[in-house]
C-alpha positions in Angstrom: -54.6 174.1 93.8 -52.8 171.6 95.9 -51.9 168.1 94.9 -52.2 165.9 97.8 -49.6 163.8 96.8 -46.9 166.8 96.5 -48.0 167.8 100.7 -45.1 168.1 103.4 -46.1 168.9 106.7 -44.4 170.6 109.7 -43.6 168.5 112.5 -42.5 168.8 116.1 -39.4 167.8 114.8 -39.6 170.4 111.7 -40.8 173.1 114.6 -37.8 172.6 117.0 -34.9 172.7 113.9 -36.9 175.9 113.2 -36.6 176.9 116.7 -33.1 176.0 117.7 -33.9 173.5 119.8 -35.1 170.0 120.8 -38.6 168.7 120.2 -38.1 167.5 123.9 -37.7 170.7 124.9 -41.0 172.0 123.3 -43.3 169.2 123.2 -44.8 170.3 126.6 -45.6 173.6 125.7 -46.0 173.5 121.6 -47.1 169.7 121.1 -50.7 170.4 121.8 -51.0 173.3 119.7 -49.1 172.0 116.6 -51.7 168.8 116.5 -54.5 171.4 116.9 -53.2 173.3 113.5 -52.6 172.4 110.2 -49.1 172.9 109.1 -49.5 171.3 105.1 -47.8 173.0 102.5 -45.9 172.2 99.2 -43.0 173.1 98.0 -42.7 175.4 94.8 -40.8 174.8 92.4 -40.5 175.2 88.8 -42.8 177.9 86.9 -44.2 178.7 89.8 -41.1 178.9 92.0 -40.0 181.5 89.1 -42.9 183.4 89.2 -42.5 184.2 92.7 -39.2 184.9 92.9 -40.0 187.3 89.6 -42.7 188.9 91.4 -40.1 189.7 94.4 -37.5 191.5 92.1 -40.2 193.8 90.8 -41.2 194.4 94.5 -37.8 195.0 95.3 -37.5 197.8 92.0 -40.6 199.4 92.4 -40.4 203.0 93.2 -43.7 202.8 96.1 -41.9 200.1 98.4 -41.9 202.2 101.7 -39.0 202.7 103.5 -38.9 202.2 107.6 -38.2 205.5 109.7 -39.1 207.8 111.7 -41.5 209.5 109.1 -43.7 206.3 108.8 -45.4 206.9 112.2 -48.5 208.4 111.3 -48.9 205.1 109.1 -48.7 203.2 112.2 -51.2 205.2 114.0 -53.4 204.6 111.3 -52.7 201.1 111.3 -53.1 200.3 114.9 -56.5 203.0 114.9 -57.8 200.2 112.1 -57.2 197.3 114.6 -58.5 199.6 117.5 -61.8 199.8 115.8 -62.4 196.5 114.7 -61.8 195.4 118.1 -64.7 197.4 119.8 -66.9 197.1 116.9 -66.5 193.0 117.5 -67.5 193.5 121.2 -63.5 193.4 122.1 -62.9 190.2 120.1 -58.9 189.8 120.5 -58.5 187.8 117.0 -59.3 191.4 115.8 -55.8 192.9 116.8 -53.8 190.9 114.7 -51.9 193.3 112.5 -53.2 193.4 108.9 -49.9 192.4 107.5 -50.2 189.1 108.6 -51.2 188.0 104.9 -53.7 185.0 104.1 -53.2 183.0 101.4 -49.4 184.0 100.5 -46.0 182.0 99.6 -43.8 182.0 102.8 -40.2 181.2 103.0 -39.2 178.4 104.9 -35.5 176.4 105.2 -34.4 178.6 102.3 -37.3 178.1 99.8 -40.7 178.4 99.2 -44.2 177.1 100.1 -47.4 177.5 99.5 -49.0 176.5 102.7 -52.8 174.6 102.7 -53.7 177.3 105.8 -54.2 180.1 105.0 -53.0 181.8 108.4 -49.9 179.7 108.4 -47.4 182.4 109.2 -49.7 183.7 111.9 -50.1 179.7 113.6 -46.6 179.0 113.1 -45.6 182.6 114.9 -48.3 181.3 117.9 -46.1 177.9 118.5 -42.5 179.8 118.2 -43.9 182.5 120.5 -45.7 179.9 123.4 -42.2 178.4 123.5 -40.1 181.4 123.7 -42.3 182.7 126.3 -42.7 179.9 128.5 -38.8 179.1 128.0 -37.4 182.5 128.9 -39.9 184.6 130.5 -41.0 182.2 133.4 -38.9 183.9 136.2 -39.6 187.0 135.5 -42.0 189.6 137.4 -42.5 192.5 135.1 -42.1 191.9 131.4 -42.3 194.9 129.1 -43.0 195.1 125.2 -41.2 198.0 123.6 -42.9 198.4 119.7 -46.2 196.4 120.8 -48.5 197.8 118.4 -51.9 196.0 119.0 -50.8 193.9 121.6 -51.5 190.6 120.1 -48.2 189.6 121.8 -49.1 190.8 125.0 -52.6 189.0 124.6 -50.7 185.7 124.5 -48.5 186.7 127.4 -51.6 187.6 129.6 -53.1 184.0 128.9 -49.9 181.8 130.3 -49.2 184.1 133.1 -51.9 186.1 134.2 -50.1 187.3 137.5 -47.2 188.6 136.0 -47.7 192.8 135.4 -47.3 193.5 131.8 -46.2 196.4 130.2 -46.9 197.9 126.5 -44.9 200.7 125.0 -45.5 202.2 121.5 -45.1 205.4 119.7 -48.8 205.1 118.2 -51.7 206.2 120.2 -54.0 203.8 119.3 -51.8 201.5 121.1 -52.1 202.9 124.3 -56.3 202.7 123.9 -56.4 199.1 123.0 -54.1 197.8 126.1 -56.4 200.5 128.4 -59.6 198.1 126.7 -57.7 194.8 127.1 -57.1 195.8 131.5 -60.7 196.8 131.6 -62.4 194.1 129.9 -60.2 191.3 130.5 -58.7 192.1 134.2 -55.5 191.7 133.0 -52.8 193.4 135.0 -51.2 195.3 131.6 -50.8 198.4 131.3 -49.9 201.3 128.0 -47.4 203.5 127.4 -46.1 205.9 125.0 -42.3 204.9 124.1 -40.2 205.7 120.9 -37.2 204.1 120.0 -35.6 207.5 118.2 -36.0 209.1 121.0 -36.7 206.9 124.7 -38.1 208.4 127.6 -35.2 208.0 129.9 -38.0 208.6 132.7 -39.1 205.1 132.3 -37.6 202.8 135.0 -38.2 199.3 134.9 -39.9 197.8 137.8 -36.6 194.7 139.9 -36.8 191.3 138.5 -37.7 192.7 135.0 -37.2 191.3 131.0 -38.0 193.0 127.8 -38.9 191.9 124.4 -39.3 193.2 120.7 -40.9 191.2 118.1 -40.9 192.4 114.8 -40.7 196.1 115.9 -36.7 196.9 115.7 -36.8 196.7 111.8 -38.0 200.1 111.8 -34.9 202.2 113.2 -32.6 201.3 110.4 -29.5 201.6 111.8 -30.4 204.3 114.5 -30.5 201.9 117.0 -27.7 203.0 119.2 -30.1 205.3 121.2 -32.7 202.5 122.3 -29.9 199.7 123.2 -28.0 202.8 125.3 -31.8 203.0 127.1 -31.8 199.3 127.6 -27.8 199.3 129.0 -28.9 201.9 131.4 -32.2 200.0 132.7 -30.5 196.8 133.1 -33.4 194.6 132.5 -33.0 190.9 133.8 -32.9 189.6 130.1 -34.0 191.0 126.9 -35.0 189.5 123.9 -35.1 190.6 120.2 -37.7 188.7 117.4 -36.3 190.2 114.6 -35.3 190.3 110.7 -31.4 189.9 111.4 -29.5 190.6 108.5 -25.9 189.4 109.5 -27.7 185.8 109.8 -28.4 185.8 106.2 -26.0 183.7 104.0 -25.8 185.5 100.3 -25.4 182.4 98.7 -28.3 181.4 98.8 -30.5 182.8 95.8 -33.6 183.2 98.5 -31.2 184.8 101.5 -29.6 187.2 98.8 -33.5 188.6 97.9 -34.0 188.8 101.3 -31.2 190.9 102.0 -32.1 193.5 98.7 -35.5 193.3 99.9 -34.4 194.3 103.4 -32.1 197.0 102.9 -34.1 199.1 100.3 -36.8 199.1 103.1 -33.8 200.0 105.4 -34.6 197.7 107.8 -32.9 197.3 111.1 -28.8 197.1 110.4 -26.1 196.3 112.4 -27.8 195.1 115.5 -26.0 192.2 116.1 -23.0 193.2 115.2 -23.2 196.3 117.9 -24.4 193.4 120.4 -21.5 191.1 119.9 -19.2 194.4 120.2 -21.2 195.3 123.7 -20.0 191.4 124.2 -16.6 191.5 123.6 -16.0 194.5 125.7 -17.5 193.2 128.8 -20.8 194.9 128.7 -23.9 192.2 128.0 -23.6 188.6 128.0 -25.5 187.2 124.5 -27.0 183.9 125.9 -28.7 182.9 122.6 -29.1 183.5 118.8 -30.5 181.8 115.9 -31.6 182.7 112.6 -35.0 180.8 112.3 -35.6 180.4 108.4 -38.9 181.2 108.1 -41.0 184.3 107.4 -42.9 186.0 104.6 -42.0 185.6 101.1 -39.8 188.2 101.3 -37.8 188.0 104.3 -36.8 185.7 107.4 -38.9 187.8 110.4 -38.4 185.1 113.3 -34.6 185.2 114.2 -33.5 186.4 117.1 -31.5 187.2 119.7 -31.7 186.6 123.7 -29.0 188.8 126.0 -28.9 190.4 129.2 -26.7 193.5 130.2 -23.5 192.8 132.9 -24.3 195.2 136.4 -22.1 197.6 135.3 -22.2 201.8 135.9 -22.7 203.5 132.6 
């Protein structure tokens, strides 16, 4: 149970520290929708604080913590097929392609600790305001935007909303992917459209359309380190920006007792490794221009899932 007393509460202020930014620079787009929410949630500490962080160790140690790879597609096709069918058995209700690991009713990290939040979709309303900023902020300009890893599209779903004459694209390994955006053109008009992409191994048939970005959110963690093959893909198609939502270990700080769990927790899932670092190499020899990175603190319990980092490759023959 709460006490009411003990209740902090995100602000526009809170939101744009989170962010990076100013809360001038997203009260126009976020304002609205943060009154609209309820951000409460209080701060463990304690007992309670020590359970948790207890409860993370023995997820860390146990022996049936999946790790990311290449072998793990048929769970996402299984995943995504799950959202695929609650969405057409809701008469193509699009709250029905959030992802299932969206959990309700959990501790989330935040600044370096933990809460217990009064909403239980916190993390899911807190990931709407970051991504109605970061989409109206960087994506404006752009023609053609294209989501490599979308999974159910939920992302894509907001995109549609704010700019409904921009042509959208949505790549994934997963079948069920491809079905769900085919739904969302037909029953929506949208102007998106699926395809099948896979980051171990990109289609180098896929051209982006002129006056282009791309974005990942959340889906990079799964290639480990094998990333070199997808950025090479990207260097080559010279997008007009490109943008990366992701678990970024190098922004971790190891003093920290919760940043040190979140690094154990993220490399014995093998999460994505060594991103940045390659990125600020590409940097340094003339190759992209990084225009933007922050580590947002803020994600599940166990790891920090909202940093990123915003770049666009140099016009250069490869």
């Amino acid at each position: 149970m709460h006490s009411q007393g003990n209740l902090s509460k995100l602000t526009i202020d809170d939101f744009a520290r989170l962010f990076g930014t100013t809360a001038d620079d997203i009260a126009d787009c976020c304002k609205e929708l943060i009154d609209a929410m309820d951000f409460r949630f209080e701060r463990l500490s304690g007992a309670e604080r020590d359970k948790l962080i207890l409860n993370i160790l023995k997820r860390i140690d146990s022996a049936d913590l999946s790790v990311s790879g290449e072998e793990r597609k048929p769970e996402w096709e299984k995943g995504w097929a799950e959202n695929l069918h609650d969405f057409i058995n809701s008469g193509y209700d699009i709250s029905e392609l959030v992802p299932k690991y969206f959990k309700k009713n959990a501790p989330v990290r935040l600044n370096r600790d933990y809460v217990m939040p009064v909403d239980p979709d916190f993390v899911l309303n807190c990931t709407m305001v970051f991504r109605n900023w970061l989409f109206k902020k960087y994506l404006k300009d752009f023609g053609s935007i294209y989501e490599f890893g979308c999974g159910p599209a939920t992302h894509l779903v907001c995109l549609a909303s704010i700019y409904p004459d921009k042509k959208l694209y949505g790549l994934d390994w997963a079948k069920p992917s491809q079905e769900i955006i085919r739904l969302l053109a037909k029953h929506f008009s949208w102007q998106i459209e699926g395809r099948h992409f896979d980051f171990f191994a990109p289609d180098v048939n896929l051209h982006l359309k002129e006056n282009s970005a791309v974005y990942t959110f959340g889906a990079l963690e799964q290639v480990g380190r094998n990333h070199g093959t997808f950025l090479q893909y990207l260097l080559k198609a010279s997008p007009g920006l490109c943008i990366n939502v992701e678990c970024i270990s190098e922004f971790y700080n190891q003093d920290y007792l919760p940043d040190y769990l979140a690094v154990k927790y993220h490399t014995k899932r093998n999460y994505l490794d060594g991103y940045l670092t390659r990125l600020q190499e590409l940097e340094a020899a003339g190759k992209i221009k990084i225009l933007a990175m922050h580590h947002q603190q803020f994600g599940n319990m166990y790891d920090d899932s909202h940093s990123y980092v915003i770049w666009k490759p140099k016009k250069i023959l490869f």
